[in-house]
Structures are given as C-alpha cells and as structure tokens.
C-alpha positions as CSV (number, residue, x, y, z in Angstrom):
1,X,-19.4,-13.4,22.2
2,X,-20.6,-16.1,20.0
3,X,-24.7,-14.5,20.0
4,X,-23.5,-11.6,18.9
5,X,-25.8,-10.4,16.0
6,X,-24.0,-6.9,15.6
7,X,-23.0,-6.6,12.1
8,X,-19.3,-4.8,11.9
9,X,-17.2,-3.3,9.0
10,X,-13.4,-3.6,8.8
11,X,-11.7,-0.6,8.9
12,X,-8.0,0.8,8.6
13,X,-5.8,3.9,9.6
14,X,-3.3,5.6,8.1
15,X,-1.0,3.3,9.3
16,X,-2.7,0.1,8.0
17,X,-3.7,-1.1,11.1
18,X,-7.1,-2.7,11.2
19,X,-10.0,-3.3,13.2
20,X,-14.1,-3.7,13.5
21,X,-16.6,-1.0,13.8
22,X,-19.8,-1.5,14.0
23,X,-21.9,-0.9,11.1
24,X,-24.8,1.2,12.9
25,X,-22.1,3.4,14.6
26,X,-19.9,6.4,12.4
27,X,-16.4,5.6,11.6
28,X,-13.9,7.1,14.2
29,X,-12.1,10.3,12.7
30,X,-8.7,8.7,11.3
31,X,-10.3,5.3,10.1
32,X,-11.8,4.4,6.6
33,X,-13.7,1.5,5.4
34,X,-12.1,-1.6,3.7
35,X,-15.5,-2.2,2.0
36,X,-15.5,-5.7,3.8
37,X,-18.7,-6.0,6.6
38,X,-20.4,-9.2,8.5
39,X,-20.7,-10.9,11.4
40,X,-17.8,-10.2,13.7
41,X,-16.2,-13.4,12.7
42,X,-16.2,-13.0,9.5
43,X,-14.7,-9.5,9.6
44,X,-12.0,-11.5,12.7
45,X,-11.4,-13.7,9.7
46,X,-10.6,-11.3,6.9
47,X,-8.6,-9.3,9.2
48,X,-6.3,-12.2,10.1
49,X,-6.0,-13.2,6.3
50,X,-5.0,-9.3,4.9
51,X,-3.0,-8.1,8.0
52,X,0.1,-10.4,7.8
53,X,2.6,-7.9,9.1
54,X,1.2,-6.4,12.5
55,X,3.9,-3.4,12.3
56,X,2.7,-0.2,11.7
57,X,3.2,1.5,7.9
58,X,5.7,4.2,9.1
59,X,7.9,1.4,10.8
60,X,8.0,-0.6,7.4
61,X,8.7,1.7,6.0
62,X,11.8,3.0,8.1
63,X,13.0,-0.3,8.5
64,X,12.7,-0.8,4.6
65,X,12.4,-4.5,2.8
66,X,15.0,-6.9,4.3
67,X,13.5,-5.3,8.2
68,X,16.8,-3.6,9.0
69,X,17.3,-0.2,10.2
70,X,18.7,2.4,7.3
C-alpha cells in the first residue's frame, strides 16, 4: 500500500528470519528488534539488503559452509 503512514520496526527470530512489526503494536513473543524502524519501505529495503540467505539458522547450520548435508 503505497499511503501507508504506519511506521514499522524490523524484527528477527531465533532463526534469523526477519520481518516488520509495527511500531505502535508489542513485539510477538519469539521476535526481537533489529533496532532498524521507518516506513514500511524502508524497513522492505533493509530487509532485502541483510537477509541474503532465506534458509533458516538451524538449516545452515546442519547443512554447514559449502550447503551439503554432514
């Protein structure tokens, strides 16, 4: 929604996934701040630029560097 005034923070799990919550609204139980908060594009933006690998952290971490199984 391009009119959307709503400011939103950026937030993570324990598996470093991310996503937006809005700043007026508590942070779901499981989630913490990033510290980075704007317009929803802007928070779109920064996600896209810090969350280059979409897999969850216990997968990484399973699969180890070179993305194989061990």
């Amino acid at each position: 929604m391009a009119d959307d005034e709503q400011h939103y923070r950026v937030v993570v799990n324990a598996e470093e996934q991310y996503s937006i919550w809005p700043t007026d609204r508590e942070i779901p139980r499981g989630w913490s701040q990033t510290g980075f908060d704007g317009p929803k594009e802007l928070c779109l933006e920064h996600i896209a630029e810090v969350w280059t690998d979409m897999r969850p952290r216990s997968l990484r971490e399973r699969l180890g560097p070179n993305g194989a199984s061990a």
